[in-house]
N, C-alpha and C positions, 0 to 999 in steps of 0.2 A: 370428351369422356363423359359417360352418364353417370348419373347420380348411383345406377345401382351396381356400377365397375369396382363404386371405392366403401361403398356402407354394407355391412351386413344387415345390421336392421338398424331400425328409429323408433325411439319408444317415449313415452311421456314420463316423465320422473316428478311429480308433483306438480303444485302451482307454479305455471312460471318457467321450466326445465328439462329441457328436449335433451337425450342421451343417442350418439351417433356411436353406432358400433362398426366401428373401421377392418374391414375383412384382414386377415393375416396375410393375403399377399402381395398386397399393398405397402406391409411395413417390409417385405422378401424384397420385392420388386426397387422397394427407395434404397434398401439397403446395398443390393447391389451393383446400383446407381452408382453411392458413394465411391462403392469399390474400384468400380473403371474408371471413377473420373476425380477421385482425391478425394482425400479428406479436406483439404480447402475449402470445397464445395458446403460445407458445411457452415463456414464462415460467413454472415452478410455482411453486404456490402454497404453500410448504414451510414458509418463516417463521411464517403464520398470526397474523401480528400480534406476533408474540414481542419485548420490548423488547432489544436490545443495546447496550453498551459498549464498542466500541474505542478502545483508547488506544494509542498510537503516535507515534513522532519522541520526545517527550518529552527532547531535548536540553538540558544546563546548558545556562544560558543564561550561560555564560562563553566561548563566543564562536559565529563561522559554522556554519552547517552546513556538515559534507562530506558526498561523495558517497556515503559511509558512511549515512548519515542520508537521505539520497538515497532511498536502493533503501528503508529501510524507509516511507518515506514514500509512495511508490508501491502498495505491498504492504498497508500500512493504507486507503490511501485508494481501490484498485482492489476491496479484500473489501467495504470498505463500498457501493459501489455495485452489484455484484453481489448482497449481500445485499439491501439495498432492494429490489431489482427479483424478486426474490424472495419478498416478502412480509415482511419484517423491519421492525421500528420500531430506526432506525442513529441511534446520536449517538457522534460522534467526537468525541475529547479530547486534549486535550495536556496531561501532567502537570507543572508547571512548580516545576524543582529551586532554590524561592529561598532556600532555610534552608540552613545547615552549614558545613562547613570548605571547599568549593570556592567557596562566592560570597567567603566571608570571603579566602581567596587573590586570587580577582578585584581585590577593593577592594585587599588589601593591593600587590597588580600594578600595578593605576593610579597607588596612591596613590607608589610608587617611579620611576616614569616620569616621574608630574608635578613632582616633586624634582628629577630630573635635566633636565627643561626646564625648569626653572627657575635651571638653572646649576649647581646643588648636585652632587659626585663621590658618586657611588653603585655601590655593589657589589650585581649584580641578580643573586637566587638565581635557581638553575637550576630550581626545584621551582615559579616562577613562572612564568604563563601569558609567552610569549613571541614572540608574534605580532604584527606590526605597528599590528596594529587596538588593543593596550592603548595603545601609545602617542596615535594617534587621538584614543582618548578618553581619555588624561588633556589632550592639546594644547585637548579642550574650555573645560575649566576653564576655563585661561587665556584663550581667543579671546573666551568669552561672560563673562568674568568673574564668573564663579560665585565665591560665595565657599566657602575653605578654613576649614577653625578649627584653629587650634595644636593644639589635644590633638588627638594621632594615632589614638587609637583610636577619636574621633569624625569625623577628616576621611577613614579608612577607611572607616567603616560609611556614610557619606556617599556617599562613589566606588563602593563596593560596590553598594548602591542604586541606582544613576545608573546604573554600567556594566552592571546586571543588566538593568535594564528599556531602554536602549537599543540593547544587543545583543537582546533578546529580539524588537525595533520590527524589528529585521534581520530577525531569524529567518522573525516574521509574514510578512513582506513577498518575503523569496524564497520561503516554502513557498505562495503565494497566487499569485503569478510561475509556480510550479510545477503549477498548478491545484490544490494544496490546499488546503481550506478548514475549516477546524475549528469545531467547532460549541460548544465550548465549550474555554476556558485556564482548568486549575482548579490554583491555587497551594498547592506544600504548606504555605507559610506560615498559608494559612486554617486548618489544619489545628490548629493551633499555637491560631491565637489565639481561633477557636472552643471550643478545649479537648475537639475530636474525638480526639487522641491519647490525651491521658489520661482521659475516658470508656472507650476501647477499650481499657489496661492493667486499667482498675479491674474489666471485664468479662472479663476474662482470668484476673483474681483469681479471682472470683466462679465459675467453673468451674475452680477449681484446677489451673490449666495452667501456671502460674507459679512459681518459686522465687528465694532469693535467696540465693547463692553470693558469697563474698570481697566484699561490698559490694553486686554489682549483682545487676539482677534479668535472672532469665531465663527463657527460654519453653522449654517441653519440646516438641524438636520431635519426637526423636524416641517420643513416645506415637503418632504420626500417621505419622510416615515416615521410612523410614532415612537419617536425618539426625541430627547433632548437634546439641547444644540451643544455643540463640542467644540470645545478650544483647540486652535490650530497651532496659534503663537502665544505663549505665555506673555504675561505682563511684561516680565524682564528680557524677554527677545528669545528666549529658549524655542524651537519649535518641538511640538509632539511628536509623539510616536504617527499618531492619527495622521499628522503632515504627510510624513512619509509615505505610508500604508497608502495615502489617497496616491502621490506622485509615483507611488511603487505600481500599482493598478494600472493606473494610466499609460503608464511607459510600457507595460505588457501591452495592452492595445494598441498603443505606437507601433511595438513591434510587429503588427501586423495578425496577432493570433484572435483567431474568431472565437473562442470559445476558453472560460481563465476560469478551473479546478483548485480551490485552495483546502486543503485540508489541516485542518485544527483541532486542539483542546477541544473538550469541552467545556470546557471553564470559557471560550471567548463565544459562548452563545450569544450575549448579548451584542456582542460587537460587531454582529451581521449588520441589522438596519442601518449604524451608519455608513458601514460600506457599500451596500447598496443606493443610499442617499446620493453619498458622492460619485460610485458612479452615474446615476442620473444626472445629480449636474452639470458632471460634463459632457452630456451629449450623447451618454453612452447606456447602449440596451444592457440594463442590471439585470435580465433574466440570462444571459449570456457569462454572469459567473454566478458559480457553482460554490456552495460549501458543504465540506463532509464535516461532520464532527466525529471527535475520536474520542469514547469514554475511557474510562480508568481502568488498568492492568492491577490487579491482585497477586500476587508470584506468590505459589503456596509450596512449602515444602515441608515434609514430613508432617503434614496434614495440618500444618500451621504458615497464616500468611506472613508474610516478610515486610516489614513497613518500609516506606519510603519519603525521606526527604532531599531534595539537591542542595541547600544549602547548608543544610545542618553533618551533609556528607552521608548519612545513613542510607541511602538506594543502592538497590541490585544496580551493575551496570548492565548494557544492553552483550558487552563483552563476557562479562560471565555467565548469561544465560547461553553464549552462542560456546562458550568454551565446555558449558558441562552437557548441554545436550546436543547441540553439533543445531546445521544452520536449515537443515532440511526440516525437523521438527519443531526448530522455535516459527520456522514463515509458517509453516502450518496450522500451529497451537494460533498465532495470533489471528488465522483468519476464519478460526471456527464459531465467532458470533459475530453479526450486524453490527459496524463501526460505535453504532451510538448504544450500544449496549453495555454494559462492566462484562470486564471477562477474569475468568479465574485462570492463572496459567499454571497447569499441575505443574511442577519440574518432576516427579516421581513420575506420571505415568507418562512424561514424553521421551521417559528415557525408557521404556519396558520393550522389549522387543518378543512382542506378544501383538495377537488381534485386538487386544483391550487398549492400546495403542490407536490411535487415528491415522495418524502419517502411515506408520509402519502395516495397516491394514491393506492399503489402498496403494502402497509400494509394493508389497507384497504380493498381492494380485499381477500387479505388471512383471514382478519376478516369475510368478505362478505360470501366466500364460508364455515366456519365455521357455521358461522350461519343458514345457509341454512343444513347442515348437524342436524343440533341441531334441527329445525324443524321436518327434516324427521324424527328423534328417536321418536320425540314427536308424528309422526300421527300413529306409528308404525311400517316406513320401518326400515327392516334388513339390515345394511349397511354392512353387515357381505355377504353379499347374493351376491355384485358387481359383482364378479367377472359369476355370471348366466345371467348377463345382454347380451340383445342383441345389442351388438355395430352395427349392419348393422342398426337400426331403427337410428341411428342418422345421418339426411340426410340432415340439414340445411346447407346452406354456410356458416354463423356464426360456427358452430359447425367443421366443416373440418378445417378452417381457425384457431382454437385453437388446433385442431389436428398438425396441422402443426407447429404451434408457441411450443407446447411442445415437439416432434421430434426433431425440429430446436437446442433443450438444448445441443443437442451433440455435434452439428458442434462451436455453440457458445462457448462451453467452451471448445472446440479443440482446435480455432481461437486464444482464449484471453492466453492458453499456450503456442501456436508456437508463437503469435507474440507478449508477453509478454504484451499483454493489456488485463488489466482486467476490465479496464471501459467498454470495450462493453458488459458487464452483465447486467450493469444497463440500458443501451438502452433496450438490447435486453426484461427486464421485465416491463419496460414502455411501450414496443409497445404490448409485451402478457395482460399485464393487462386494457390495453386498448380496444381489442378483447373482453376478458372477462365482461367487462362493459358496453360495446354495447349489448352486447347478451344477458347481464342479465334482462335488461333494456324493452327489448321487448321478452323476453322467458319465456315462464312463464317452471320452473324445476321442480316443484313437480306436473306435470302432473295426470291429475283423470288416464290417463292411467298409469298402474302401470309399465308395457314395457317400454317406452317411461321413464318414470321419473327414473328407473336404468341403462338406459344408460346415460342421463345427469349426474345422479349422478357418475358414470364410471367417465364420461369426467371430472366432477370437482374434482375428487378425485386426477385423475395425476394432471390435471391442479394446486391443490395446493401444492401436494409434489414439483412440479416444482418453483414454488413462494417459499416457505418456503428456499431449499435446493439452490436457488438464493440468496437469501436473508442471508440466513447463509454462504457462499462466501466472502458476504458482510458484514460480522459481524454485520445484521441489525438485530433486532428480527422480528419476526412475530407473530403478536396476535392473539385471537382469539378472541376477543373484541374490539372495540373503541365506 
């Protein structure tokens, strides 16, 4: 093909800046490409089979999810689908916090509640979980008459137990509420009683990346990165969090996966280098994990934000943002800023059902073009027939300008693979659905000419496999009604 088949012209734009002007039937001719041959086609094939590991949410399971937990849940669970459809072999994980000094506060939180319903004057520390839901579950006990046993430090580990894995039954169940579905809950306790942790100290030995200082043992971070060195094993034999997290990594790569996605806080910025440290010491390419950070959720309602704490019990839960505005508009709300950004999450205006609405714009439009189809069955046209349309008859600038905006699908969900952002989905179907509603606006589509109104129907036909198949990325539905 020559150079002058696909350019209108070529112009100088300043220092620096050559400008290709791409003749319009070039964008006719790709587009009806797509048409015969799938929208799949739009899809690269970048992954190549590559295994992945996202893990994400990973919440104590000492209590609700917020909306905190929210946004990253969305953000795991939107890359992961983009990835797939990309070519990736995806398995998502929930790493689940059952070991340490937070579940042991849990138990010891229940176990002081069910004291006090049971009549007993209790002085309830402040450093304990304090949210309604401990009480809940100590009133279990008593309802189902479970039993207690005198020694406390067994009717703790007891409670501890119980309230870990029945809050965690919550978690499940709203993050699945949420359309999240996790493909595998892997306990750091397995970690423990496999005796994967202390195999991964002993190997940390054994490449002498270790030392032992005042008692404990510790890891030299900084031989790897500018970082301080970090205790493994407490003086008293406790191991860290740190331990784990290293034997947790590692066991991922055990598993066989080429590629480990961890999405976090942003509060654990700091805590990258030494995971990268340690996976270099073991042998393993640290550019091969990934970490997202996930900023801070603001819930504003009635033009005032909502504070949040989890221990103190004051947070929204992730349950009542999904009960007052439904689950299509909160995956939405959370994915309309860059992970590492603060987001404000209106609840007023994800509930409006108006264009001033985001969700409900870009839903709308997929309704819009539905119905416009549902008409045409109705005057007669063969929607079966599209693919005989003459796509050179669509010569609008409005019309090129959606040509392009559905094209543009590829490079976008290239973008949000290589550079693990799957928010720019949702721009990118804001600015297309915005196109589409300008043009509709002034276009009349079911033109008396019959020519003419099966190529618009052409172009709205990609144009909504495009919405829909964005949309489904986004675990958002798309109707065919409002």
């Amino acid at each position: 093909m020559r150079f002058t088949d696909i350019c209108e012209k070529v112009t100088v734009a300043g220092r620096g800046f050559i400008n290709f002007y791409v003749k319009d039937e070039v964008w006719r001719r790709s587009l009806k490409a797509v048409y015969e041959e799938g929208i799949e086609t739009l899809f690269p094939f970048i992954g190549e089979g590559k295994r992945v590991l996202i893990e994400f949410v990973s919440a104590n399971p000492t209590g609700p999810l917020h909306i905190g937990h929210g946004r990253g849940a969305v953000v795991g669970d939107v890359l992961a689908r983009i990835l797939q459809k990309v070519g990736y072999d995806v398995l998502k994980e929930y790493y689940v916090n059952d070991s340490g000094k937070q579940i042991e506060t849990l138990g010891e939180s229940t176990y002081m509640r069910w004291k006090e319903l049971q009549g007993e004057e209790i002085s309830y520390p402040q450093n304990f979980y304090q949210g309604e839901y401990i009480k809940d579950l100590a009133s279990t006990f008593i309802e189902k008459h479970i039993p207690v046993p005198e020694d406390c430090a067994e009717a703790i580990s007891i409670m501890a137990q119980f309230a870990g894995d029945t809050i965690l039954k919550g978690i499940v169940k709203d993050l699945e509420d949420f359309g999240v579905v996790f493909d595998s809950y892997y306990r750091e306790s397995m970690l423990y009683e496999k005796g994967i942790v202390d195999k991964t100290i002993e190997k940390l030995k054994k490449e002498n990346v270790v030392y032992e200082k005042d008692g404990a043992l510790w890891f030299k971070t900084s031989l790897f990165e500018k970082d301080e060195d970090r205790v493994l094993v407490k003086s008293d034999g406790e191991k860290t969090y740190f331990a784990s997290d290293i034997a947790y990594h590692n066991e991922k790569f055990n598993r066989g996966f080429d590629i480990l996605i961890d999405i976090w806080g942003s509060d654990h910025h700091g805590y990258i280098p030494r995971l990268k440290a340690s996976i270099k010491a073991l042998g393993k390419d640290a550019d091969n994990v990934k970490v997202i950070l996930i900023q801070f959720v603001t819930l504003v309602k009635d033009g005032k934000p909502v504070g949040m704490s989890t221990r103190a019990g004051t947070f929204t839960t992730l349950r009542e943002v999904l009960n007052e505005v439904g689950k299509d508009a909160a995956r939405f709300f959370f994915m309309m800023r860059k992970s590492d950004t603060h987001l404000e999450f209106d609840l007023d205006l994800a509930k409006k059902t108006s264009n001033e609405n985001p969700v409900y714009y870009v839903q709308y439009a997929h309704a819009r073009i539905s119905s416009i189809f549902r008409n045409a069955r109705e005057n007669g046209i063969n929607i079966d027939t599209l693919g005989e349309a003459d796509i050179n008859l669509l010569t609008l600038k409005d019309e090129i300008a959606i040509m392009k905006g559905i094209l543009h699908f590829s490079d976008i969900i290239e973008g949000c693979a290589n550079s693990l952002e799957p928010h720019r989905i949702t721009f990118y179907l804001l600015d297309l659905v915005g196109k589409f509603h300008s043009y509709y606006n002034k276009t009349r589509i079911l033109n008396n000419e019959m020519s003419i109104t099966l190529a618009r129907l052409l172009l709205l036909f990609m144009l909504q496999k495009v919405i829909k198949n964005g949309l489904e990325m986004l675990g958002v539905s798309a109707p065919e009604r409002m």
